[in-house]
N, C-alpha and C positions, 0 to 999 in steps of 0.2 A: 504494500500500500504506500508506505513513503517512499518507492524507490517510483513507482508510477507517477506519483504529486510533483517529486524531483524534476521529472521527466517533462512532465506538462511545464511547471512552470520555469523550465529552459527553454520549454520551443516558444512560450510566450515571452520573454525575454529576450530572446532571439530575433524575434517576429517584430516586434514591437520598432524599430530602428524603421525598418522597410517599410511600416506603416505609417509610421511618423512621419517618411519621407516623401509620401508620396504627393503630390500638387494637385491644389484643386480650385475650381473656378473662386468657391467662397472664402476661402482661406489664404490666397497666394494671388489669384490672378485679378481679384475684383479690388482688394484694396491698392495692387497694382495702377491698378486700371484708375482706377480714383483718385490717386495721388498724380497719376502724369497722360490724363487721357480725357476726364471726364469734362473738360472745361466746354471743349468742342464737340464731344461725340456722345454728347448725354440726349434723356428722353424728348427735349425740343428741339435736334435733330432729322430731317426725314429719314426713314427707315428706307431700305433698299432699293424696294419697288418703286417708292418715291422718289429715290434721289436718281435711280437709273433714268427717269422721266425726265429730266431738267439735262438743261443744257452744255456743250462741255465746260463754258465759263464759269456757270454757274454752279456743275461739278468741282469744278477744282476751288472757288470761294466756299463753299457749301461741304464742311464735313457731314457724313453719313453716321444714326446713330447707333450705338455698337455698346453701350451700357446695360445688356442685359445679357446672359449665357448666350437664350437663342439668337442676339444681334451679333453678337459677337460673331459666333461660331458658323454665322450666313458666310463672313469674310476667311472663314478657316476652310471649308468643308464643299460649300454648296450656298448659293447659287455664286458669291463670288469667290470662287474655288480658290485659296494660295495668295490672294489679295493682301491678307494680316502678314505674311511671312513676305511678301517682296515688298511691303512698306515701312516693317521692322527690322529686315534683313541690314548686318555691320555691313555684305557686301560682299565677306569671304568663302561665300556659297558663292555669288553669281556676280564677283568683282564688282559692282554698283550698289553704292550704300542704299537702302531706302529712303524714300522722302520722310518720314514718321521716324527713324534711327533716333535722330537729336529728340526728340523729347522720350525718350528712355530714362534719363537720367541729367543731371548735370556736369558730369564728370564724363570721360572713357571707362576709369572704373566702374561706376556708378550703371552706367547703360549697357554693357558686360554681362555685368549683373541680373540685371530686369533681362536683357535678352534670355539667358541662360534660364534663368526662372519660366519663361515662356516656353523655351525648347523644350524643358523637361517635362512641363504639364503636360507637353501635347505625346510626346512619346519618344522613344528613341528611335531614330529614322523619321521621322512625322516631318521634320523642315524639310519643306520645299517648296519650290517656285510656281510649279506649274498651275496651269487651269484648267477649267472642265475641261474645254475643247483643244486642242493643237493650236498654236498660232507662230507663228513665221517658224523656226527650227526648233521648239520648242513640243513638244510631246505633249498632249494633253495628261491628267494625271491619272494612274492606273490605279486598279481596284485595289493590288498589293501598296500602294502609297498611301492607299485611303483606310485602309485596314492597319498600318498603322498610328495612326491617330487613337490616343484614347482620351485624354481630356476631360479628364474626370468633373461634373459637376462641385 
């Protein structure tokens, strides 16, 4: 009996680390997101479908809003597939910093950081550039890319 209790409360012990670690939208990537995102891309915002409607000027004046899981994760996954990751991207995936890199943080350190915290929530393997569809030498992105994503709420 105590060598079974021993036993249990090693693998919980053990276990405990891995869990601790893992990243999730409410704990890691929202207060993220709230300290260096929210000013522009909060609920008075339009949301996707809206903002694809307006114009390219009025695209690029006009952030998209992206303060909630499901906003968020339209720019992760679907409908604008890899969106989040080529506008957060340092650049040393796809040599081109993102427009959105700079406010990571205030520092190189700092923005490192937040990136790395992003990568991780989303999975290992999960960064990448691509989009649903193919465009110029650029592969649309495959079910194995999208199957790594886990992103945990």
């Amino acid at each position: 009996m105590v060598k079974q209790v021993t036993l249990i409360l090693m693998a919980v012990i053990l276990a405990a680390p891995a869990l601790a670690s893992e990243r999730t939208w409410r704990n890691d990537i929202k207060p993220l997101f709230e300290a260096k995102c929210i000013q522009c891309h909060d609920a008075s915002a339009p949301e996707y479908n809206d903002w694809e409607l307006l114009d390219e000027k009025a695209r690029e004046e006009t952030p998209p809003r992206m303060d909630t899981y499901p906003h968020f994760m339209s720019y992760v996954v679907w409908p604008a597939t890899g969106a989040m990751m080529r506008r957060l991207d340092d650049g040393k995936t796809s040599g081109k910093t993102g427009n959105m890199y700079q406010y990571l943080g205030d520092s190189d350190e700092e923005r490192a950081k937040n990136l790395l915290t992003i990568k991780e929530w989303l999975g290992e393997g999960a960064w990448n550039l691509n989009r649903w569809k193919a465009r110029k030498d650029v592969p649309g992105i495959s079910k194995e890319q999208l199957e790594k994503i886990s992103a945990q709420y």
